[in-house]
C-alpha positions in Angstrom: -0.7 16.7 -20.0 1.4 14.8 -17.4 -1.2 15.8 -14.9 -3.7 13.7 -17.3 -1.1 11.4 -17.9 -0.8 10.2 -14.6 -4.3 9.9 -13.6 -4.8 7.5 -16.6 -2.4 5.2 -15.2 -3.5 6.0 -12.0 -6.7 4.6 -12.4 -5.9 1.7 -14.2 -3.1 0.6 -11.8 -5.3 0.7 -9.0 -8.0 -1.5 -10.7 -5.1 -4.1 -11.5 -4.0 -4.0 -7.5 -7.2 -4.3 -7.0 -7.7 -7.6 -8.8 -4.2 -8.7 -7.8 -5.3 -8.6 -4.1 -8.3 -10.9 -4.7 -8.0 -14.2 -2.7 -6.7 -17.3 -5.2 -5.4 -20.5 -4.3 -1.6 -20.4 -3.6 -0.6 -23.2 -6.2 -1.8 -21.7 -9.3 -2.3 -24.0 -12.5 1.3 -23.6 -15.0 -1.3 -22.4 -17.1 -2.2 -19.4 -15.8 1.3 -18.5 -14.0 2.7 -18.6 -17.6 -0.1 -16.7 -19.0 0.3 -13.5 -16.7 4.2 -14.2 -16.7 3.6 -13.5 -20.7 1.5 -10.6 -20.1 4.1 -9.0 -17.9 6.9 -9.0 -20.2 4.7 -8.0 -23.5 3.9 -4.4 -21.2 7.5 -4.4 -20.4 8.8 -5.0 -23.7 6.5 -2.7 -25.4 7.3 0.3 -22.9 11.2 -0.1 -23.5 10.9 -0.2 -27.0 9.0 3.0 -27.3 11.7 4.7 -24.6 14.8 3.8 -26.6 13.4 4.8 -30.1 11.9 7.9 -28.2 15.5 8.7 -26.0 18.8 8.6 -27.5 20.6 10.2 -24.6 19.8 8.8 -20.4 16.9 11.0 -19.7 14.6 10.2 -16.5 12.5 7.3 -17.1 8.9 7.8 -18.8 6.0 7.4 -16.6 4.7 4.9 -19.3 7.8 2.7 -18.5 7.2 3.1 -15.0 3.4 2.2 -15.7 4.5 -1.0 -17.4 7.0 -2.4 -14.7 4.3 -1.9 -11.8 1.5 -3.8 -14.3 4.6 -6.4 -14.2 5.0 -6.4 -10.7 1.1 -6.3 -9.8 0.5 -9.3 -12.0 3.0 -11.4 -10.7 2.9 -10.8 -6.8 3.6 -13.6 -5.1 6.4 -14.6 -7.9 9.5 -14.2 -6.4 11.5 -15.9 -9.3 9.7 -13.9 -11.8 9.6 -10.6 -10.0 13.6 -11.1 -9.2 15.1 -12.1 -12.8 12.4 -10.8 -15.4 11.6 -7.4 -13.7 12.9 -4.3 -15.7 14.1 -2.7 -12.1 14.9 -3.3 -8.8 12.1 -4.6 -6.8 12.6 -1.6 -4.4 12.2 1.0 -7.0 9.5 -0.4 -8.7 7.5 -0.7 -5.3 8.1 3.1 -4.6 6.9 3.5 -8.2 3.5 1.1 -7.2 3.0 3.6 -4.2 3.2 7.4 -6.0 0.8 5.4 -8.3 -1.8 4.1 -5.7 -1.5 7.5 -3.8 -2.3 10.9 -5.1 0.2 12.9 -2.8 2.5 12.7 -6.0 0.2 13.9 -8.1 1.0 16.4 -10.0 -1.0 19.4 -8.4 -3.2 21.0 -11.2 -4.1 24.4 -9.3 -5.4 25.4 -5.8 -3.9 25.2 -2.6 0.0 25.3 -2.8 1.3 22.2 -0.4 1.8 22.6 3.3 5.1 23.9 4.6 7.8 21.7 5.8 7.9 24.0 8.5 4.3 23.7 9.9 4.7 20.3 9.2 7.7 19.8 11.4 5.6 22.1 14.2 2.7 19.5 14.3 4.7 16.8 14.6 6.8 17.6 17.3 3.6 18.3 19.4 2.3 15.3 18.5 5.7 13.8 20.0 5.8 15.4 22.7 2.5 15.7 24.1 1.3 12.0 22.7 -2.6 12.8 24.5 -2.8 15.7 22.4 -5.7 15.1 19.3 -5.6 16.9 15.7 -8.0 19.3 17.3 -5.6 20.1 20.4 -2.7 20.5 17.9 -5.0 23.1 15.6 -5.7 25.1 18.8 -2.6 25.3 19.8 -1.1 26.5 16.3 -3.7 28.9 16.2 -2.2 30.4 19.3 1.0 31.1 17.8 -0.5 32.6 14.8 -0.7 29.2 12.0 -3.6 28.6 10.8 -4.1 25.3 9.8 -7.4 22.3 9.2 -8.3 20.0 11.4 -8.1 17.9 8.8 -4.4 18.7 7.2 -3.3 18.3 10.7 -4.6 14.7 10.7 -3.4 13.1 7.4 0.1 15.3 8.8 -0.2 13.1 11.9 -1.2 9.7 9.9 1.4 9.9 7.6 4.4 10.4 10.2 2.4 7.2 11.9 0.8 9.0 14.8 -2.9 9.1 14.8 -5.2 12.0 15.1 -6.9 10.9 18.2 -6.2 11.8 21.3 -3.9 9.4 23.5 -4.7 6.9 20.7 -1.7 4.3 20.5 -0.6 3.5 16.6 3.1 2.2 17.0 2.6 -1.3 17.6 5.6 -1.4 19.1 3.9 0.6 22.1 1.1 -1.9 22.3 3.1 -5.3 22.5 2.3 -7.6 24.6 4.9 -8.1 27.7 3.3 -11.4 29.2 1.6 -14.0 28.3 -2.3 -13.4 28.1 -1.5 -9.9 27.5 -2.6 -9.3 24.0 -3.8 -11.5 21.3 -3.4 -10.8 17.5 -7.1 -11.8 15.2 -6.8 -11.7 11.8 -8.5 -14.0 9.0 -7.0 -15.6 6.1 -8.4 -17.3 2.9 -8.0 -20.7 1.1 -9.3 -22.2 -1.9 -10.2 -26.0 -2.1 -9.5 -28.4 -5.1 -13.3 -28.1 -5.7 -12.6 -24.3 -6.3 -14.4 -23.5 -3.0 -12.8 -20.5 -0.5 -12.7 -21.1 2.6 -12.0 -18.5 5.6 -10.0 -19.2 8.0 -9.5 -17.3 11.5 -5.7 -17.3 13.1 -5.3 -16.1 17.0 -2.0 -15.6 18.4 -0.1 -15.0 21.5 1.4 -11.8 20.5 4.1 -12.5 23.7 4.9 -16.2 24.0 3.9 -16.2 19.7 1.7 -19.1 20.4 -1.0 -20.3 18.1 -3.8 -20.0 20.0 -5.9 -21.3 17.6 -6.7 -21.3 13.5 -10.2 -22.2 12.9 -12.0 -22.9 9.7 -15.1 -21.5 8.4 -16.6 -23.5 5.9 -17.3 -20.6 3.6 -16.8 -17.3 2.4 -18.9 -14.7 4.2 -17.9 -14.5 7.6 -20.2 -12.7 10.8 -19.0 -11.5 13.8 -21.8 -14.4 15.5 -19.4 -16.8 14.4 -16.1 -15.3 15.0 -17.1 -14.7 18.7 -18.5 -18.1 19.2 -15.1 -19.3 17.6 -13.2 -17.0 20.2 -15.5 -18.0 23.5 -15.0 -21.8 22.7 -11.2 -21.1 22.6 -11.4 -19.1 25.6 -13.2 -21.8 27.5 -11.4 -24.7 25.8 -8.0 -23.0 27.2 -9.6 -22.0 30.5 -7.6 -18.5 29.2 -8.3 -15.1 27.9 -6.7 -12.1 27.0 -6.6 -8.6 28.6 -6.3 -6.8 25.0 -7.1 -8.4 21.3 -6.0 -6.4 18.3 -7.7 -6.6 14.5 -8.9 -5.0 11.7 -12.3 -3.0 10.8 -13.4 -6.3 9.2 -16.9 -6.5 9.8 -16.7 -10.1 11.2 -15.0 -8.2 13.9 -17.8 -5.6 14.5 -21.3 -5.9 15.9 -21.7 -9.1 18.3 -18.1 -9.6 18.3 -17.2 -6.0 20.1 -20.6 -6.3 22.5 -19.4 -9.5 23.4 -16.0 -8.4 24.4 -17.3 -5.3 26.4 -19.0 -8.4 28.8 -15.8 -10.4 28.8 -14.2 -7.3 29.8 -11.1 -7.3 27.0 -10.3 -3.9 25.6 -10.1 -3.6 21.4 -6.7 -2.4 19.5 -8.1 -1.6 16.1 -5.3 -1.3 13.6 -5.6 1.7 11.2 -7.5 1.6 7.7 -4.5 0.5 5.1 -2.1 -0.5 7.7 -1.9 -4.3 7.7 1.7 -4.1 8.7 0.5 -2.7 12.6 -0.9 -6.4 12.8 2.2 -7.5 11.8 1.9 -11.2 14.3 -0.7 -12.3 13.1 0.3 -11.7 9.0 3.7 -12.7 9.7 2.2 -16.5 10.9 -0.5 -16.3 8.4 2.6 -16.1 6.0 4.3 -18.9 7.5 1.5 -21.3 7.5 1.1 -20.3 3.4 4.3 -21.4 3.0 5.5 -24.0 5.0 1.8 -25.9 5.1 -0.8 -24.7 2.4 1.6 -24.5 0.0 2.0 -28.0 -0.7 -1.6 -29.4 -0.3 -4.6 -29.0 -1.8 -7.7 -30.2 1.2 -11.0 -31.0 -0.3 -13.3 -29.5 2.1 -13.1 -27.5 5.6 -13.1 -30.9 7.7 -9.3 -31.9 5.7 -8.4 -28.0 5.8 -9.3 -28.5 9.8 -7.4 -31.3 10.3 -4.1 -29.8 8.7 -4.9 -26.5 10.2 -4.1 -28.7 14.1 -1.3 -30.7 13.1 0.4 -26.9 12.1 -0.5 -25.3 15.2 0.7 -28.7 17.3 4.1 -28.3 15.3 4.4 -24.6 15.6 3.8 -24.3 19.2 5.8 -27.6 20.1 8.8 -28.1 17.7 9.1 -25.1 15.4 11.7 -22.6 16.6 10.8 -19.3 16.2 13.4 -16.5 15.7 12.2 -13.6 17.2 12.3 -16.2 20.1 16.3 -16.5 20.0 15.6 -20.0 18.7 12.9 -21.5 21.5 9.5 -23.0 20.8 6.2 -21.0 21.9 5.8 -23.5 23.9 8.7 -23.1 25.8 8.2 -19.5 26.6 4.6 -19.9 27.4 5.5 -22.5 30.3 8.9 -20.5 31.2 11.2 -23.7 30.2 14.5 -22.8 31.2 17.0 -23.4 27.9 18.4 -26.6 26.8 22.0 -27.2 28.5 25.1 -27.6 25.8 26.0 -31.4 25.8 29.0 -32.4 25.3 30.1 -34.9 22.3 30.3 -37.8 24.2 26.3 -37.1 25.3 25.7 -36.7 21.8 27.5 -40.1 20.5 25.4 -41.5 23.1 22.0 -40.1 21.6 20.3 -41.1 18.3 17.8 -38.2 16.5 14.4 -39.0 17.2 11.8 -37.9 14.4 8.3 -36.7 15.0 6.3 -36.5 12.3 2.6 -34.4 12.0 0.1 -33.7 8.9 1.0 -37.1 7.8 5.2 -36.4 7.1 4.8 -32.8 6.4 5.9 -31.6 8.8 8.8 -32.9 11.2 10.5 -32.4 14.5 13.4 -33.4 15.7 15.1 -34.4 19.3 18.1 -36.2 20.5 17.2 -39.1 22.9 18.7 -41.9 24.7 20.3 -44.8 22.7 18.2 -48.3 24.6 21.1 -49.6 25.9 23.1 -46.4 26.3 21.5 -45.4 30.1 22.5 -49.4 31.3 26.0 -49.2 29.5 26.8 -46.1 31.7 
């Protein structure tokens, strides 16, 4: 019964993160936000109410409750005041909840083979750590040697899971794979937005995975996206920057297949494919796809690509000239790209001498800031 139990919820919480995870416009009518809001706390409320005239002593919490808080949660991603007051648990909990439902590793196991030992488990992945060239067929071999018998397949999804990957000498820490110059590595990834004529647009973000500078965020006005048009968008950057990297990493989006992977063999730059349901290994690129959602997107609404273009610049202009970035200690892209040596401390009779100088781009959205000479400070001195 639990077995069935969970598969039911199983199968409707994946068709709900399914849904959730479609592309929508990131200012949502009141409407609607209140609507799901409304939905969220009917499934929580009904769950709880059935638990405490079910349980009159603590007992673990039913599955049913846990079903209704990830329905909550899925519903309202992208909530944060929602999902942080109105939410029946912790966010942490209920996102470790959202994963045993998504995957079926926590399944209850109905019969057949009995789980593989933490032993053998421990085996494969210390030769996987130790001898990082070695594939999921090297590792079999080599058990089979000392007497375990063991799948090629179980020793891959043992390798996946402890975030090594079953090929051989195939790199899937991204931390291995960052770049250490400029030029060295550039992050793809593509992003959608929705117009106030209700159109999506896609929307393709490149990024200096060193120096983080935007190399470029270009529109396509549209939804279905080829890899012609993604590698004519990358050659005209290339050529428009005189530059080019040595390595560019992505997903297995098909605008990144086909023409797009020929055409890099003949530019000579190797691929870093990130793995299948791992967006975090591309982690650049979503972490600036995030920051232009919510410093920029957020607070327009463009009527067609052209706009959407325009606004698109003015961010990458800001971002790569006056935005300081943290994992930067503070400097600009900009600044680490053409090695400017950090700003000297002034002292406050400088500063009294200096008035704030505003610079303004996607018409006041955006602003940067610099201290500059008073016009009759230099001749007063």
């Amino acid at each position: 019964m639990r077995a069935a139990e969970f598969g039911f919820y199983h199968v409707l919480i994946t068709a709900v993160d399914h849904v959730s995870r479609l592309p929508r416009n990131t200012m949502m009518p009141e409407a609607a936000r209140l609507y799901r809001e409304n939905i969220a706390l009917k499934a929580q409320l009904d769950a709880l109410e059935s638990e405490l005239a079910r349980v009159s002593e603590p007992a673990p919490v039913p599955m049913s409750t846990r079903a209704a808080q990830v329905f909550a949660y899925l519903l309202t991603r992208g909530d944060e005041p929602f999902q942080r007051y109105f939410l029946s648990a912790s966010l942490g909990t209920i996102k470790r909840w959202a994963n045993r439902f998504r995957g079926l590793k926590h399944r209850v196991n109905p019969g057949g083979r009995p789980p593989l030992e933490e032993k053998v488990v421990e085996l494969i992945v210390t030769l996987k750590r130790e001898n990082g060239s070695w594939g999921q067929r090297r590792i079999r071999e080599e058990l089979r040697r000392m007497g375990i018998r063991v799948s090629e397949p179980t020793v891959a999804r043992v390798l996946m899971e402890h975030g090594f990957s079953p090929r051989p000498g195939r790199k899937i820490d991204f931390e291995r794979v960052r770049g250490a110059a400029k030029d060295a590595l550039w992050a793809l990834d593509f992003f959608a937005v929705k117009t106030a004529k209700g159109v999506w647009l896609q929307a393709l973000l490149i990024i200096d995975v060193h120096t983080r500078e935007l190399i470029d965020l270009r529109v396509h006005d549209g939804w279905d996206v080829d890899s012609v048009w993604t590698i004519r968008a990358f050659n005209e950057v290339c050529g428009r920057l005189k530059r080019a990297p040595k390595t560019v990493v992505h997903d297995h989006g098909t605008h990144f297949a086909g023409q797009f992977q020929r055409q890099l063999r003949v530019l000579d730059v190797e691929e870093e494919l990130t793995p299948t349901g791992l967006p975090s290994m591309n982690c650049y690129a979503e972490r600036a796809i995030g920051s232009v959602r919510r410093e920029l997107l957020r607070h327009i609404r463009v009527h067609d690509a052209t706009e959407l273009q325009y606004f698109l610049d003015e961010y990458r202009r800001y971002a790569n000239t006056e935005r300081p970035h943290q994992g930067l200690d503070g400097r600009t892209p900009d600044e680490i790209a053409k090695g400017t040596p950090e700003a000297e401390v002034i002292d406050l009779a400088t500063v009294r001498r200096r008035r704030l100088e505003r610079r303004e781009y996607a018409h006041g959205l955006l602003q940067g800031y610099a201290l500059v000479e008073e016009p009759g400070a230099a001749r007063a001195a």
